[in-house]
C-alpha positions in Angstrom: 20.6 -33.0 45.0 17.3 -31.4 45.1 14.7 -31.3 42.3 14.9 -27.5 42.2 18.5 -27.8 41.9 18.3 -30.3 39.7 16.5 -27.7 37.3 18.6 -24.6 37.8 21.3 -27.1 36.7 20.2 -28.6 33.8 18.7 -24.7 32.6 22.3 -23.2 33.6 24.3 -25.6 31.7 22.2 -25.3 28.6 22.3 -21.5 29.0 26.3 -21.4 29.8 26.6 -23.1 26.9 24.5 -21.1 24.5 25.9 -17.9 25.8 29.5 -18.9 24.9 28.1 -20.1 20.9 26.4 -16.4 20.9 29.7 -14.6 22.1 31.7 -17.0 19.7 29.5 -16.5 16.8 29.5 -12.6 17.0 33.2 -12.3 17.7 33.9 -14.1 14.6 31.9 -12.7 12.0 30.5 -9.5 11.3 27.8 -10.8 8.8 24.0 -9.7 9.6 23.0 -13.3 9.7 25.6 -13.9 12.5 24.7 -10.7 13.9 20.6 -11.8 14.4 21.9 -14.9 14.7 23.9 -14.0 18.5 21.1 -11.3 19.0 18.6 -14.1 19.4 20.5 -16.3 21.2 21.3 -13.9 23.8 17.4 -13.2 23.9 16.7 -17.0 24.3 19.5 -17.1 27.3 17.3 -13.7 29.1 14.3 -16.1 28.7 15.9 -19.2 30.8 17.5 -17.2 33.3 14.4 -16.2 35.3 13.5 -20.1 35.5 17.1 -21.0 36.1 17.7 -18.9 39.2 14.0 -18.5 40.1 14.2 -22.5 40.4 17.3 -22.2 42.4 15.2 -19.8 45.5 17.2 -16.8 44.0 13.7 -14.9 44.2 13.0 -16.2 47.8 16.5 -14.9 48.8 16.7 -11.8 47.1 13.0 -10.3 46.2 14.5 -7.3 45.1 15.2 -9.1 42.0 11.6 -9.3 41.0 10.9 -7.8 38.0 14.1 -7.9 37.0 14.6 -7.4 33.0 16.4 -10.4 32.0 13.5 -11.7 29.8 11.9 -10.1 26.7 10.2 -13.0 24.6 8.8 -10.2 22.7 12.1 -10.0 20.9 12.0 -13.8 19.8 9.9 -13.7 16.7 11.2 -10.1 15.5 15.1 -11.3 15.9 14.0 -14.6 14.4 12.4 -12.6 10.9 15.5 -10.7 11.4 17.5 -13.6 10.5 16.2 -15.0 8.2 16.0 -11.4 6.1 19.7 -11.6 6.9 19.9 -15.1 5.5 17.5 -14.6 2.6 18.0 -11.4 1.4 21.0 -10.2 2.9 19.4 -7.0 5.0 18.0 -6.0 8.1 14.2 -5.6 8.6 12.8 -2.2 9.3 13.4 -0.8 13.3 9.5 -0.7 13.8 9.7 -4.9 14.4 11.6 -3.3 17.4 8.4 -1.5 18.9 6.9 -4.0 21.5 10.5 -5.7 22.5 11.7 -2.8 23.5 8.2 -1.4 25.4 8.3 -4.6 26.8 11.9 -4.2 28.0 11.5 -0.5 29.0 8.2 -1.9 31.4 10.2 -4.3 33.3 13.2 -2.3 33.6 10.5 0.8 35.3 9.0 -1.6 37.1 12.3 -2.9 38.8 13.3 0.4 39.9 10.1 0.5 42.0 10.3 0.2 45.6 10.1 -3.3 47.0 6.8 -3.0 48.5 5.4 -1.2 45.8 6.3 -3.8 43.2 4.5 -6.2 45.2 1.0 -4.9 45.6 1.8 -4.0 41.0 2.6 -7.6 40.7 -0.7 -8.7 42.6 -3.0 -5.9 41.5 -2.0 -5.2 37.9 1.0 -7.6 36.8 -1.2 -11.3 36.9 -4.7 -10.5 37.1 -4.0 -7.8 33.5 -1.0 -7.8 32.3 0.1 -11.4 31.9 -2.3 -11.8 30.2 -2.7 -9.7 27.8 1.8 -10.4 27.4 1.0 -14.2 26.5 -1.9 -13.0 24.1 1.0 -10.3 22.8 3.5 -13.2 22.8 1.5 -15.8 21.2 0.5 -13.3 18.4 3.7 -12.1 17.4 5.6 -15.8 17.2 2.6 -17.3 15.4 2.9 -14.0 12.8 6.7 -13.8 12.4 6.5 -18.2 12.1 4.0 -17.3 9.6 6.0 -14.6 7.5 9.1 -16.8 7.7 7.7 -19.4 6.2 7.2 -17.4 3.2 10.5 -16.0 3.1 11.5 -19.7 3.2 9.0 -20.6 0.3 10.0 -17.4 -2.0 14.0 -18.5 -0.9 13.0 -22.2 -2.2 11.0 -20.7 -5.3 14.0 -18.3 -6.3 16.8 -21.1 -6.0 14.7 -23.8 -8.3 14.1 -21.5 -10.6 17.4 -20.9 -11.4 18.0 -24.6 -11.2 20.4 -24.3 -7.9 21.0 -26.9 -5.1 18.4 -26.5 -3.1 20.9 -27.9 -0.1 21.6 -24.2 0.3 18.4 -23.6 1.8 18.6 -26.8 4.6 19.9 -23.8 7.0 17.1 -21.2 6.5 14.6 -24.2 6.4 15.8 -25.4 10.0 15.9 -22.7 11.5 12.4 -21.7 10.7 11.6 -25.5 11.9 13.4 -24.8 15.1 11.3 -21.4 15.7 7.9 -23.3 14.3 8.7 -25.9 17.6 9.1 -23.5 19.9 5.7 -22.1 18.5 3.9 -25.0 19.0 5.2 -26.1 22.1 4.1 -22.7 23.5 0.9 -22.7 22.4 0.3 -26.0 24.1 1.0 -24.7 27.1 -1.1 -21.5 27.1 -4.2 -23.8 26.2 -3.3 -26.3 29.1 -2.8 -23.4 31.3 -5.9 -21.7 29.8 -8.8 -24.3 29.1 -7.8 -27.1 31.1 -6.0 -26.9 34.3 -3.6 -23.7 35.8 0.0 -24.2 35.2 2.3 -23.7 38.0 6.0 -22.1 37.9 7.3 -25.5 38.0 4.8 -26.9 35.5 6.5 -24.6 32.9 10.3 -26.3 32.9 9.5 -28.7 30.6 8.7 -25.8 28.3 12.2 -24.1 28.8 14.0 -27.4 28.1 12.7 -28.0 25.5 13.7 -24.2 24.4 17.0 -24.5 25.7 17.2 -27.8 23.6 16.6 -25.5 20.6 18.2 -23.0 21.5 21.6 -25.0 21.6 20.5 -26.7 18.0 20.5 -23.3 16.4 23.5 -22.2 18.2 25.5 -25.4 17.3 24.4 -25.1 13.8 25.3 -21.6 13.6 28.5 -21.9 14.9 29.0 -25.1 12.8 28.0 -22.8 9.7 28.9 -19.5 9.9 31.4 -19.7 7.3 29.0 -21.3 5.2 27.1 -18.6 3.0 23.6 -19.3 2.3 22.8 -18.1 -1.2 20.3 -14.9 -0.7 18.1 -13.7 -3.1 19.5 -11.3 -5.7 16.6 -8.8 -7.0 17.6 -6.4 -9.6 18.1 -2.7 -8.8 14.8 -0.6 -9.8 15.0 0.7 -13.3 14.8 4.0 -14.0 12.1 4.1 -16.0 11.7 7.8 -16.5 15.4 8.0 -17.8 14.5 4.9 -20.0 11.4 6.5 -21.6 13.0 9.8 -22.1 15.8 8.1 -24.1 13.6 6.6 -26.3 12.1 9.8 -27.1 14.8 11.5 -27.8 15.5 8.7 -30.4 12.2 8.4 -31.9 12.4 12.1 -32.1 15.7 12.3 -33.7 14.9 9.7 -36.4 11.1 11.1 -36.6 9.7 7.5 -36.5 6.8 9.3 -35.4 5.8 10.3 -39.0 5.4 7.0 -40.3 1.5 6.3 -39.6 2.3 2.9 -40.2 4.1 2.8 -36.9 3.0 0.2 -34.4 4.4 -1.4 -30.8 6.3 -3.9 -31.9 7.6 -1.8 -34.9 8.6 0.8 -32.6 10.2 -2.0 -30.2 12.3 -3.6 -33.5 13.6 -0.1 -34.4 14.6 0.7 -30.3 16.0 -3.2 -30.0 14.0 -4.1 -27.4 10.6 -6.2 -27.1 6.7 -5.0 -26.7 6.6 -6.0 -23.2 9.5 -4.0 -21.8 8.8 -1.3 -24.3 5.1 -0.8 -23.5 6.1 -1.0 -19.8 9.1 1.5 -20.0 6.4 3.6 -21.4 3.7 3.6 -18.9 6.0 3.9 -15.8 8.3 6.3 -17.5 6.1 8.6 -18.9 2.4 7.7 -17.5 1.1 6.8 -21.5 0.8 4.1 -23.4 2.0 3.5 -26.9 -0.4 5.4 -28.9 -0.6 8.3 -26.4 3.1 8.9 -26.6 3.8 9.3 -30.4 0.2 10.8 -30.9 1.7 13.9 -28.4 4.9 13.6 -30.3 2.8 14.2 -33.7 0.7 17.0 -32.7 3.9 18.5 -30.9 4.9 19.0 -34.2 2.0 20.1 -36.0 1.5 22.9 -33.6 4.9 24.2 -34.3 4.2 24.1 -38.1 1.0 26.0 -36.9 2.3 28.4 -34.9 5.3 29.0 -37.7 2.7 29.2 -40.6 -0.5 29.9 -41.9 -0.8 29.0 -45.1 -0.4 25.3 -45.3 -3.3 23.2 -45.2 -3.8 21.8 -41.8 -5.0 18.3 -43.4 -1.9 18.0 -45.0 0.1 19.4 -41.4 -1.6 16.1 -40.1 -1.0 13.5 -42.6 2.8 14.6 -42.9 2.7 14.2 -38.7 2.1 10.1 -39.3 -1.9 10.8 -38.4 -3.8 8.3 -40.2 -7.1 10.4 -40.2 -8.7 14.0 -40.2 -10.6 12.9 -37.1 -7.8 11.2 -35.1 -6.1 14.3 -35.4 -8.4 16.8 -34.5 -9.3 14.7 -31.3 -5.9 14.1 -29.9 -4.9 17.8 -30.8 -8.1 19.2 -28.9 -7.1 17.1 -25.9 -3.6 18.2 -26.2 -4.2 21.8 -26.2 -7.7 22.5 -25.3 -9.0 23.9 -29.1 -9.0 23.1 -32.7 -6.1 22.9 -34.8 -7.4 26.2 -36.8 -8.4 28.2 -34.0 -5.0 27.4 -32.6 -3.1 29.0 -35.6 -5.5 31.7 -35.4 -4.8 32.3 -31.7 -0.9 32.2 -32.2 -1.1 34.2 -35.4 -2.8 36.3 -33.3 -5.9 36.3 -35.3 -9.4 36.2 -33.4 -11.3 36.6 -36.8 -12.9 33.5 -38.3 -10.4 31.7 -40.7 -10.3 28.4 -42.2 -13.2 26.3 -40.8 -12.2 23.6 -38.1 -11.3 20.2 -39.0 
C-alpha cells in the first residue's frame, strides 16, 4: 500500500463515516440545531474530498475534475454560528451569513464549466498567484470572527443559565462544540503562518491538517448523533412589550380618575395608584409616549384647562390652573405656551374669537 493511498484511505474512512452521522442526524430530527448541525457536516465532508481523491491521483487521471465544487470552507464558520443560534436561542441567523459561501460556491462551480485548457492558464494566471490568497485571508477572517461571536453566545448561554441557578451541564454541548470549531481555528492558522512566514507548504504537507479536521469532524458528529434527543436549554427572552399600548392605558386611567389634579402627584405616587413600580412606570412612559413623568400629566393638565378656556370666559385662569393640579402661576403658563404656542389668555381670546386686549397674560 502506498503512502498516497494510505491517505485517501484514512480521509475516505473518516469522511464515509461522517457522511452517514450527517444523513442519520437529519433524517431523524427536524430540529434547527440538527439541521446546522448535518449542514456543517456535510460542508466538513466537501472540504476532505478534494484531499481524499486528489491524494489518490484522481486529479492526474481525470483533470477535468479541477475546479470542481466540492469544497466551500467559507460555509464553516457561518454554519458553525448557525448552530449554535440553533442551540442557544432556538433560531436561524439572518441569510446575509450566506453571502461569501455561496459566492464562493457559485466561483468554483463557473470556473468548472470552463474549458479544460482554459481552466489551466485561470489556475496559473489568476487562481494561485490572486485568488488563494486573498481565499485563505477570506477564510482565516471569517473562522477567527464567527469563533469569536460564538464564544459569546456561549458566555451569554453560561450567564443566562447561572442566573437562574440551572445546571450548567446543559451547556457542556454548546461549549464543545465551540471548542471543537476553536481547534480547527487554531490548527489552521498554524498552517497559514508556516506556509506564509516560514517555509511553502506543499499539497501533501497539508494532510495532517485534514486529519486532524476529520478527527473533529467525527467528534461533533458522534456527539450529535449521541445527543440529538438531548435538548439543550436555549435562552428564553421575553416578547417586546408594547409600550405604546401600555402608556396609553395608563392614560386612559389617570384620565378617568383625574389623578392628574392632585399637584401633589409624584412618580412613585402615580406608580402605587397604577400597581406598578417607578422603574417600569417611568420607562413605559418614555418608550410609550416619548415623555417623562412630569411632561405627561403636565399635557394632561393643560389639556384640560384649554377646554375650560375654550368653553368659558369668565373664570379666572389662576384658578383654571390651580384646579388642573399646577402647583404655580409660572409652571403653568410655561408648559401651556409650549403646549400651544401662546398664553393662556390670548388663547381664550383667540377661541372666543376675541382679538381685542382682555385679561393681561399670566
Amino acid at each position: 500500500m502506498t503512502g498516497i493511498g494510505s491517505m485517501s484511505i484514512v480521509l475516505g474512512l473518516f469522511e464515509g463515516q461522517m457522511l452517514l452521522l450527517a444523513a442519520a442526524i437529519l433524517m431523524r430530527h427536524v430540529r434547527r440545531a440538527d439541521r446546522t448541525l448535518g449542514a456543517l457536516l456535510v460542508v466538513l465532508c466537501g472540504m476532505l474530498t478534494p484531499f481524499a481523491i486528489g491524494y489518490a491521483g484522481f486529479y492526474d487521471r481525470w483533470p477535468w475534475l479541477s475546479f470542481a465544487p466540492f469544497a466551500v470552507p467559507l460555509a464553516m464558520g457561518p454554519l458553525l454560528y448557525a448552530h449554535l443560534n440553533a442551540l442557544v436561542l432556538d433560531r436561524l441567523i439572518s441569510r446575509w451569513h450566506a453571502a461569501l459561501p455561496v459566492a464562493q460556491f457559485a466561483y468554483q462551480a463557473v470556473a468548472f464549466c470552463l474549458p479544460l485548457d482554459l481552466r489551466g492558464a485561470f489556475d496559473r494566471e489568476i487562481q494561485r498567484p490572486w485568488l488563494d490568497p486573498l481565499l485563505a485571508v477570506l477564510l482565516l477572517g471569517s473562522m477567527i470572527g464567527y469563533a469569536v461571536a460564538g464564544w459569546r453566545l456561549v458566555k451569554r448561554h453560561r450567564a443566562w443559565l447561572r442566573a437562574r441557578r440551572t445546571d450548567l451541564a446543559a451547556a457542556d454541548r454548546v461549549r464543545g462544540v465551540l471548542v471543537a470549531f476553536a481547534v480547527i481555528v487554531a490548527l489552521r492558522t498554524a498552517y497559514t503562518i508556516v506556509d506564509t512566514l516560514i517555509v511553502p507548504l506543499s499539497y501533501f504537507d497539508m494532510f495532517g491538517f485534514y486529519v486532524a479536521l476529520a478527527l473533529i469532524g467525527n467528534y461533533l458528529a458522534i456527539e450529535g448523533w449521541r445527543q440529538s434527543g438531548a435538548r439543550v436549554q436555549p435562552i428564553v427572552e421575553p416578547p417586546p412589550r408594547d409600550w405604546p399600548g401600555i402608556a396609553r392605558d395608563w392614560v386612559g386611567r389617570i384620565e378617568e380618575h383625574k389623578w392628574w389634579r392632585d399637584p401633589d402627584l409624584d412618580l412613585a405616587g402615580l406608580a402605587r395608584r397604577l400597581g406598578t413600580n417607578t422603574a417600569y412606570l417611568s420607562r413605559g412612559l418614555n418608550e410609550g409616549l416619548g415623555v417623562g413623568f412630569a411632561d405627561a400629566i403636565n399635557r394632561l393638565r393643560v389639556d384640560h384647562a384649554a377646554e375650560r378656556l375654550r368653553g368659558s370666559s369668565d373664570d379666572d385662569i389662576l384658578a383654571i390652573a390651580l384646579d388642573a393640579g399646577f402647583g404655580s402661576k409660572a409652571t403653568f403658563n410655561r408648559v401651556f405656551k409650549e403646549r400651544f404656542g401662546m398664553t393662556p389668555s390670548s388663547y381664550r381670546r383667540v377661541s372666543n374669537g376675541k382679538n381685542d386686549a382682555g385679561d393681561p397674560d399670566l
